[in-house]
N, CA, C, O and CB atoms as a CASP TS submission, in Angstrom:
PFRMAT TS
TARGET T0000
AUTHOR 0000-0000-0000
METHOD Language model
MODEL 1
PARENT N/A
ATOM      1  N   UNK     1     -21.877 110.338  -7.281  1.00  0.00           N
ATOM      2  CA  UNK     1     -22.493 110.376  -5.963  1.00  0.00           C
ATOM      3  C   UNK     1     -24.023 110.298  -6.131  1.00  0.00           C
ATOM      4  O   UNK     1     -24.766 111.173  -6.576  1.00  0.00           O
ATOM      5  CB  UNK     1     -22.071 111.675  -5.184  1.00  0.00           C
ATOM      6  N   UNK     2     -24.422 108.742  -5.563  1.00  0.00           N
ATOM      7  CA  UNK     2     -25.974 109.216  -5.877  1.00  0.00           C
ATOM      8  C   UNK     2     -27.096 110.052  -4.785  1.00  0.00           C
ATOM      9  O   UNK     2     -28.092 110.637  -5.211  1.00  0.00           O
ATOM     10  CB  UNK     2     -26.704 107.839  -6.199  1.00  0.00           C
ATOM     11  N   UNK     3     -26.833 110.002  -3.746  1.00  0.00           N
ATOM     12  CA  UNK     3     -27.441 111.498  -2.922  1.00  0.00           C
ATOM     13  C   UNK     3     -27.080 112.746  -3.590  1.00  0.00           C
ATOM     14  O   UNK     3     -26.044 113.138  -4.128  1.00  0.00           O
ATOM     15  CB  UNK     3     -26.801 111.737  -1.335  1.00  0.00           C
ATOM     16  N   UNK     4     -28.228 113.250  -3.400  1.00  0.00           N
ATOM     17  CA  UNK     4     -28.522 115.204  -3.780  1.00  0.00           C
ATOM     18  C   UNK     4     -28.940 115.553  -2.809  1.00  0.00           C
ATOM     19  O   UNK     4     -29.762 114.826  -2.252  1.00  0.00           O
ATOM     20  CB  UNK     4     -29.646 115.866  -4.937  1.00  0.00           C
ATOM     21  N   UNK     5     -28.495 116.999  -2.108  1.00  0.00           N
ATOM     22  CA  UNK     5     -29.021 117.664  -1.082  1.00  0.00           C
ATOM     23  C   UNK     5     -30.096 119.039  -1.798  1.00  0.00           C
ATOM     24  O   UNK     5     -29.660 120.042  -2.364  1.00  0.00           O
ATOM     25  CB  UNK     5     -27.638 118.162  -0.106  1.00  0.00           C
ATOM     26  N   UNK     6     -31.437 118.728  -1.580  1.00  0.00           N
ATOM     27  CA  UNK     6     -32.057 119.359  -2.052  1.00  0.00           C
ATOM     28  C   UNK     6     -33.392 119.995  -1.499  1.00  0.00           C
ATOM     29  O   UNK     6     -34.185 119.160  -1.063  1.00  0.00           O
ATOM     30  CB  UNK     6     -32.065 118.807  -2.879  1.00  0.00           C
ATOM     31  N   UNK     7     -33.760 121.206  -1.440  1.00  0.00           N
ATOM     32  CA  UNK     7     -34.675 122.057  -0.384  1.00  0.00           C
ATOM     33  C   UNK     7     -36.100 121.836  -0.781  1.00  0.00           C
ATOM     34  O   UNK     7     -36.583 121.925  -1.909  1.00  0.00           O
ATOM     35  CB  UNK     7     -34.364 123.747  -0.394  1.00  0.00           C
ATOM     36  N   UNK     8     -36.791 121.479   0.546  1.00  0.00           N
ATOM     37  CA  UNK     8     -38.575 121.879   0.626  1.00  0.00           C
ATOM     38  C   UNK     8     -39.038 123.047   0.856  1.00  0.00           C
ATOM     39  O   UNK     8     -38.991 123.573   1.968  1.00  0.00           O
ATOM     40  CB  UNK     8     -39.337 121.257   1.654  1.00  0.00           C
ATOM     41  N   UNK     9     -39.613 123.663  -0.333  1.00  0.00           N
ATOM     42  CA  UNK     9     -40.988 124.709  -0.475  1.00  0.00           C
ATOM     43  C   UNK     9     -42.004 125.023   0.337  1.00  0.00           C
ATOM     44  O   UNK     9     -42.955 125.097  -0.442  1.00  0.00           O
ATOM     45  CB  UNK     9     -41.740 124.399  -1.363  1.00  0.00           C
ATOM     46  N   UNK    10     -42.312 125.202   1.167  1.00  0.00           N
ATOM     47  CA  UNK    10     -43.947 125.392   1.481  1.00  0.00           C
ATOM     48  C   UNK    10     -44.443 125.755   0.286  1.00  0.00           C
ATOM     49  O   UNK    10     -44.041 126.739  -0.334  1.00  0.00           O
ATOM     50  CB  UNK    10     -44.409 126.533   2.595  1.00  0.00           C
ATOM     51  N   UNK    11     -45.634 124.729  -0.227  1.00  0.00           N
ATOM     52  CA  UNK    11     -46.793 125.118  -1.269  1.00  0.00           C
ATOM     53  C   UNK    11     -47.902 126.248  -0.630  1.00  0.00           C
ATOM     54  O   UNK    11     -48.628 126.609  -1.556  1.00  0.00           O
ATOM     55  CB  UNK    11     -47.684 123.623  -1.693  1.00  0.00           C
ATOM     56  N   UNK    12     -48.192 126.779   0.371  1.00  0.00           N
ATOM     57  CA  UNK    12     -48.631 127.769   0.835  1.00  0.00           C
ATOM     58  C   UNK    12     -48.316 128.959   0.912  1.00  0.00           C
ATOM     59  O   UNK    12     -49.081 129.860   0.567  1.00  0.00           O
ATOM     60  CB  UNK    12     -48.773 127.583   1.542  1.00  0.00           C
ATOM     61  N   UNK    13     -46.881 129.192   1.479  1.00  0.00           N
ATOM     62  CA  UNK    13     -46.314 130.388   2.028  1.00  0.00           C
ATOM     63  C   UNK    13     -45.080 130.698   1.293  1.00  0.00           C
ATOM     64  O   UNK    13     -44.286 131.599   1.563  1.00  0.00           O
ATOM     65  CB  UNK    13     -46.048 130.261   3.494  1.00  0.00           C
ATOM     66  N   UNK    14     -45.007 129.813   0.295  1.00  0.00           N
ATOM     67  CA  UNK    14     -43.221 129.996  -0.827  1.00  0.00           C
ATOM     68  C   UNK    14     -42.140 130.131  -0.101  1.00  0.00           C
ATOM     69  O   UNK    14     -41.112 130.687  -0.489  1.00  0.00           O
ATOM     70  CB  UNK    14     -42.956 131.489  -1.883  1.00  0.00           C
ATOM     71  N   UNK    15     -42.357 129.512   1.245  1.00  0.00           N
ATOM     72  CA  UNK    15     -41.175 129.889   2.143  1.00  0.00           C
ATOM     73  C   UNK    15     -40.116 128.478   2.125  1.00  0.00           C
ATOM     74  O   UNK    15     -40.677 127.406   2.350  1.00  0.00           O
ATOM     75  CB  UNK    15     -41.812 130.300   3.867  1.00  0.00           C
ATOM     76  N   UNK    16     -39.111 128.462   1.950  1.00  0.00           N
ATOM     77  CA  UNK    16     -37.847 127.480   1.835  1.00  0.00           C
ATOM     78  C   UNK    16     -37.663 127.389   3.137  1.00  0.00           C
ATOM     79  O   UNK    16     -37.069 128.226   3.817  1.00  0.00           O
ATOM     80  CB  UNK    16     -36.478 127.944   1.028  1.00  0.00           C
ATOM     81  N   UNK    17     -38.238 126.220   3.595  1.00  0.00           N
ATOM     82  CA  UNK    17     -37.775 126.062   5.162  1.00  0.00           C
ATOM     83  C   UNK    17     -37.067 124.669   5.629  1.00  0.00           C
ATOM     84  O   UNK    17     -36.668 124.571   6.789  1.00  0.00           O
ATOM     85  CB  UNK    17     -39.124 126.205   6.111  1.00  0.00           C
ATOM     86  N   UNK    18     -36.951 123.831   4.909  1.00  0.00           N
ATOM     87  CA  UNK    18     -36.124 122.470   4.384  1.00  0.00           C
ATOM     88  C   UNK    18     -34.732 122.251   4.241  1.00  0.00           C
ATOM     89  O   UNK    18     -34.196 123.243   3.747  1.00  0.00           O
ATOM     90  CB  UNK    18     -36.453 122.172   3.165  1.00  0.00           C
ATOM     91  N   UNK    19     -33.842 121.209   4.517  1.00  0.00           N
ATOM     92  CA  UNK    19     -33.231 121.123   3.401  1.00  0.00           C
ATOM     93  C   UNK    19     -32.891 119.672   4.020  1.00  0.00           C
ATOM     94  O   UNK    19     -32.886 119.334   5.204  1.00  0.00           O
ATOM     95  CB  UNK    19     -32.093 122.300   2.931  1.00  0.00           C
ATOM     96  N   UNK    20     -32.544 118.745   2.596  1.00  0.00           N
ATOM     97  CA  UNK    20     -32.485 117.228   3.300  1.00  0.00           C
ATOM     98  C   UNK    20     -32.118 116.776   1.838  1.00  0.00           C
ATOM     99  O   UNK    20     -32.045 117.518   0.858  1.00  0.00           O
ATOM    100  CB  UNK    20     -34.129 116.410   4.182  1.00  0.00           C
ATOM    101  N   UNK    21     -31.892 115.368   1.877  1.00  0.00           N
ATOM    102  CA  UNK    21     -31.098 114.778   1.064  1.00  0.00           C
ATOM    103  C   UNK    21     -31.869 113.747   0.508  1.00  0.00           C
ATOM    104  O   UNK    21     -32.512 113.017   1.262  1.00  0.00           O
ATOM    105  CB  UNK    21     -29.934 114.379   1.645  1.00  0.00           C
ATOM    106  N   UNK    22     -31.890 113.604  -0.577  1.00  0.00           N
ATOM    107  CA  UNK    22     -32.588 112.290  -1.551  1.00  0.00           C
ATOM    108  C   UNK    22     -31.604 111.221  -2.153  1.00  0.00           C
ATOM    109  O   UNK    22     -30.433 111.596  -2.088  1.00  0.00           O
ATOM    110  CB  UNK    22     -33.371 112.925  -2.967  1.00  0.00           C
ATOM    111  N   UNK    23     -31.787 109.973  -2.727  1.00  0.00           N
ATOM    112  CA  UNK    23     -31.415 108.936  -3.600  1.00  0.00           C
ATOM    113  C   UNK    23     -32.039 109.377  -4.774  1.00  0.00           C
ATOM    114  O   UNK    23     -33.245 109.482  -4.999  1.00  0.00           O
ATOM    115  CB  UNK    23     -31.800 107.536  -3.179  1.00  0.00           C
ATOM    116  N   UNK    24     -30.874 109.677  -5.655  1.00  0.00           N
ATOM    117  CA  UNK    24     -31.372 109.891  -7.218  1.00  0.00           C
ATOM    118  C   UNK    24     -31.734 108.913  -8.056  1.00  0.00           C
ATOM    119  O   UNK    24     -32.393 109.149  -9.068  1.00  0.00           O
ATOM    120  CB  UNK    24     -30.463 110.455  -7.981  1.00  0.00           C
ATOM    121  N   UNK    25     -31.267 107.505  -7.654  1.00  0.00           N
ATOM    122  CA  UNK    25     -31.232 106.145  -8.262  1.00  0.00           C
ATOM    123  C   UNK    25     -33.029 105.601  -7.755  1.00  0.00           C
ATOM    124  O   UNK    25     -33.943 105.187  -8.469  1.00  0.00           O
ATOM    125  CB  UNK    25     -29.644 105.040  -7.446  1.00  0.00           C
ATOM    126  N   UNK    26     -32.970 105.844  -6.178  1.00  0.00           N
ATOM    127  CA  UNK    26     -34.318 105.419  -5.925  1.00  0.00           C
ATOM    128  C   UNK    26     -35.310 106.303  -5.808  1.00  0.00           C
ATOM    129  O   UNK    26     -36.402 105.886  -5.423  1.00  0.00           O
ATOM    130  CB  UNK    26     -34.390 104.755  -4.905  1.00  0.00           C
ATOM    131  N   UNK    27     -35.180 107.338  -6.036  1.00  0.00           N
ATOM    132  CA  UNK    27     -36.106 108.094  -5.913  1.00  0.00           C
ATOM    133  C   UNK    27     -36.656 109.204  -7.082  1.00  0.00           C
ATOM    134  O   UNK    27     -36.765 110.324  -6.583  1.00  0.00           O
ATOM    135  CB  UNK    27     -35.740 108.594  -4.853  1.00  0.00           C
ATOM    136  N   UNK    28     -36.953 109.163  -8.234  1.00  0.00           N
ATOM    137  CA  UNK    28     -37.381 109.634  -9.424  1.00  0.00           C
ATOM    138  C   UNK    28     -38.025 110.850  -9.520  1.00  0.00           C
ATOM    139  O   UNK    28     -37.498 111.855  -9.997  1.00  0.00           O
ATOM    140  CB  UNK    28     -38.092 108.822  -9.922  1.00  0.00           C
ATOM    141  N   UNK    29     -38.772 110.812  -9.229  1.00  0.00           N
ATOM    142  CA  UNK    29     -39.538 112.192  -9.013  1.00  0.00           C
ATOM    143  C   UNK    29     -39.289 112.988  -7.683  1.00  0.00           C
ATOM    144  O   UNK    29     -38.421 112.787  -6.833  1.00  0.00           O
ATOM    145  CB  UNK    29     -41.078 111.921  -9.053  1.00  0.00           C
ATOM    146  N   UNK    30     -40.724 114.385  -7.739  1.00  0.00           N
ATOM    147  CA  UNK    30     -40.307 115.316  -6.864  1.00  0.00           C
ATOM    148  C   UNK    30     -40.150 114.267  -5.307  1.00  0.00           C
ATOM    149  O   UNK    30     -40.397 113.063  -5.386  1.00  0.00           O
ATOM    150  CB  UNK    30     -41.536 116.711  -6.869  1.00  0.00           C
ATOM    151  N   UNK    31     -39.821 114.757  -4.276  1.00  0.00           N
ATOM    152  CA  UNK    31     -40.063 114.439  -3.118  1.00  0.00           C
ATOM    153  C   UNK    31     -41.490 115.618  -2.629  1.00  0.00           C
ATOM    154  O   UNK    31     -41.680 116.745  -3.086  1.00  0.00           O
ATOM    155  CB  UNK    31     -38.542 114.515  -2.293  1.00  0.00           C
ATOM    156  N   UNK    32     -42.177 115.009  -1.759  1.00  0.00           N
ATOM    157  CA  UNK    32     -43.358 115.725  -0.958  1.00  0.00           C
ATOM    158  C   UNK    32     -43.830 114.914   0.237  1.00  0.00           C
ATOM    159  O   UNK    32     -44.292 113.780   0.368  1.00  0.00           O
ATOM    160  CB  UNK    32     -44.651 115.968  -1.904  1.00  0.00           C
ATOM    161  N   UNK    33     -43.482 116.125   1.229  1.00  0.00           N
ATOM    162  CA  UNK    33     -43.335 115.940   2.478  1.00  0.00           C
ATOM    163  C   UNK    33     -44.518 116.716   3.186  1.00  0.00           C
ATOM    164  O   UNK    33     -44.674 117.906   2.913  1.00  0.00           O
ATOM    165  CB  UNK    33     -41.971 116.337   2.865  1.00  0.00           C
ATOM    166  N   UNK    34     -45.376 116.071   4.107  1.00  0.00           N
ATOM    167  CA  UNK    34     -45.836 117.187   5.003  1.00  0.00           C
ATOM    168  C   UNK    34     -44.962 117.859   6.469  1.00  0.00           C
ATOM    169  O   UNK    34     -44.854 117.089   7.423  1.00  0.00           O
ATOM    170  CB  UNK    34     -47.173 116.609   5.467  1.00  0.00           C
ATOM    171  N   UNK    35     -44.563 118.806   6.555  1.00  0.00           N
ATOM    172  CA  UNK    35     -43.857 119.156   7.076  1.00  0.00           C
ATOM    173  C   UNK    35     -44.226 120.368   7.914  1.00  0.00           C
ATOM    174  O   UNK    35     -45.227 120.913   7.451  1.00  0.00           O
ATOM    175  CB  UNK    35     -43.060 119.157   6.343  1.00  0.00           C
ATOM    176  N   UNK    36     -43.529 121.240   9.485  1.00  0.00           N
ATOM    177  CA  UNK    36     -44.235 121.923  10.056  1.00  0.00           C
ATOM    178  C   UNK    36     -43.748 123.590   9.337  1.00  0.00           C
ATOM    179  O   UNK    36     -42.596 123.846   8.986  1.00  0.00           O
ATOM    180  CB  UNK    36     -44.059 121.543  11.650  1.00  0.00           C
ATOM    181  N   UNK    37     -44.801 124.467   9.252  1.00  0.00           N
ATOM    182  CA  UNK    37     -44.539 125.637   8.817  1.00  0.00           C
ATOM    183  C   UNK    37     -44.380 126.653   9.486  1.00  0.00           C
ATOM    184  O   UNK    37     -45.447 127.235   9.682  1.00  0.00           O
ATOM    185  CB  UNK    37     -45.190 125.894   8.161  1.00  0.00           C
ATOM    186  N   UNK    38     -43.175 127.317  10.099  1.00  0.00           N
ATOM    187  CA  UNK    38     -42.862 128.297  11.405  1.00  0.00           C
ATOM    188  C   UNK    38     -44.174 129.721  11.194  1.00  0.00           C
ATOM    189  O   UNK    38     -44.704 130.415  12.061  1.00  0.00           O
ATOM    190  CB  UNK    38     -40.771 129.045  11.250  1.00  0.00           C
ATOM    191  N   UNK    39     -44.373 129.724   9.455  1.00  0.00           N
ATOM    192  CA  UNK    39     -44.767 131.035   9.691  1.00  0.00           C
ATOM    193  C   UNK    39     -46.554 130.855  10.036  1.00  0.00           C
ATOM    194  O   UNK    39     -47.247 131.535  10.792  1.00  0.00           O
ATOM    195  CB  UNK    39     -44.313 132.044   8.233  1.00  0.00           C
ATOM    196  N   UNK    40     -46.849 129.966   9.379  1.00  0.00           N
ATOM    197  CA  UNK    40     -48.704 129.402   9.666  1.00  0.00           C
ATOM    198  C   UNK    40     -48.603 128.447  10.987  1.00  0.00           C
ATOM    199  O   UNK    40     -49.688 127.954  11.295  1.00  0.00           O
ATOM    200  CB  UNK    40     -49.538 128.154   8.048  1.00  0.00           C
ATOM    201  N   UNK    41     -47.725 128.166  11.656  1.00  0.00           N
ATOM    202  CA  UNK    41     -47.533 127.384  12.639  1.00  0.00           C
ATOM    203  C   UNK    41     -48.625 126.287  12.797  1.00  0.00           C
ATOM    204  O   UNK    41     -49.430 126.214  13.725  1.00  0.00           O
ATOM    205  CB  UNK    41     -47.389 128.176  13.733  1.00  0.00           C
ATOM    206  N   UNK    42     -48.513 125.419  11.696  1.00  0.00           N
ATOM    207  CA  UNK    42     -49.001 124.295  11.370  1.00  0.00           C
ATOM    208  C   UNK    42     -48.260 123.283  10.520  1.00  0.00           C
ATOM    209  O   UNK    42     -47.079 123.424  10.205  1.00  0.00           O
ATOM    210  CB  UNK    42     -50.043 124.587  10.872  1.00  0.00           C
ATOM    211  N   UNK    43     -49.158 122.062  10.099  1.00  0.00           N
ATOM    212  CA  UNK    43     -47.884 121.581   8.907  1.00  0.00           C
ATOM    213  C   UNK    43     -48.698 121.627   7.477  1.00  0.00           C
ATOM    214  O   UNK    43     -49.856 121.491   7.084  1.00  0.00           O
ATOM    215  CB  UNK    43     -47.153 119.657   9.197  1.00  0.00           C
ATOM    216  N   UNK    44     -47.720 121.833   7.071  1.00  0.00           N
ATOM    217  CA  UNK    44     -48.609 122.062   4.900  1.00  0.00           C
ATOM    218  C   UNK    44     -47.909 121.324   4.161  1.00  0.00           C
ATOM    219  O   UNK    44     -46.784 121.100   4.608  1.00  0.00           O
ATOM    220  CB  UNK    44     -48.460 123.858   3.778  1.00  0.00           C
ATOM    221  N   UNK    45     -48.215 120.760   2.976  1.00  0.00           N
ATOM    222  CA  UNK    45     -47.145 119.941   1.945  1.00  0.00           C
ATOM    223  C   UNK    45     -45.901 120.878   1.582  1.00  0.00           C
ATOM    224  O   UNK    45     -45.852 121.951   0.981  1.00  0.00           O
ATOM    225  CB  UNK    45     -47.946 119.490   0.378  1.00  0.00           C
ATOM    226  N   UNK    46     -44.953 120.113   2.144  1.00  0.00           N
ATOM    227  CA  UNK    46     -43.634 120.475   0.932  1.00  0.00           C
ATOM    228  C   UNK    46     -43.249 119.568  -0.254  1.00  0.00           C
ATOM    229  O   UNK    46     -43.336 118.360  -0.478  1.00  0.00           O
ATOM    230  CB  UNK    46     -42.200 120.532   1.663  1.00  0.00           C
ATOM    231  N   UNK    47     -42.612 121.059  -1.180  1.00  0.00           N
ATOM    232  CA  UNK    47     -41.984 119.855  -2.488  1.00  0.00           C
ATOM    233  C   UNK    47     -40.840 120.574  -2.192  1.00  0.00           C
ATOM    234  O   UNK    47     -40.495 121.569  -1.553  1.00  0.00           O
ATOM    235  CB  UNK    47     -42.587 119.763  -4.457  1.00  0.00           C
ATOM    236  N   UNK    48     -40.173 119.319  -3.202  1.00  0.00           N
ATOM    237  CA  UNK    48     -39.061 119.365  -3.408  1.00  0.00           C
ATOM    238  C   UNK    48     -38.159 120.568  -4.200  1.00  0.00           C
ATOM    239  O   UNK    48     -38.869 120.480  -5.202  1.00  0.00           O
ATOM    240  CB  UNK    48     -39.040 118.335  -3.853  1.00  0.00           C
ATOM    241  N   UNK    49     -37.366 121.419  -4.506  1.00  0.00           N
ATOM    242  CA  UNK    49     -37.101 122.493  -5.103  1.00  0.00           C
ATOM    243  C   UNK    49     -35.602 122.293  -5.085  1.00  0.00           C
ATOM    244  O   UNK    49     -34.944 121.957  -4.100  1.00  0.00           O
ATOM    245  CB  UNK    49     -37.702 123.735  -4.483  1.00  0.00           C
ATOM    246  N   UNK    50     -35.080 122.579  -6.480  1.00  0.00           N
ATOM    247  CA  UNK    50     -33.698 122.330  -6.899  1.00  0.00           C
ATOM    248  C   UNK    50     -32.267 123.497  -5.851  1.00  0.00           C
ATOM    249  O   UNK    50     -31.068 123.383  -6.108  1.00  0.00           O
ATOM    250  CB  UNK    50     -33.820 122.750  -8.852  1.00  0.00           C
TER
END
């Protein structure tokens, strides 16, 4: 199966507020997303986290 369902980090707040699915074939490295953060109620980079 080449999709992985795999969770975004807030690099700010270490808070796991993500979760979404990648191509392992096309997509190699981390994923990083800017994304909105409930607890800073703004948006901050997410990575990707196993």
């Amino acid at each position: 199966m080449p999709r992985e369902i795999i969770t975004l980090q807030c690099t700010v707040t270490k808070d796991r507020n993500y979760t979404t699915t990648k191509n392992k074939r096309k997509q190699q490295g981390r994923l990083e997303l800017m994304k909105y953060s409930p607890r800073l109620r703004k948006h901050t980079l997410h990575r990707e986290m196993k």
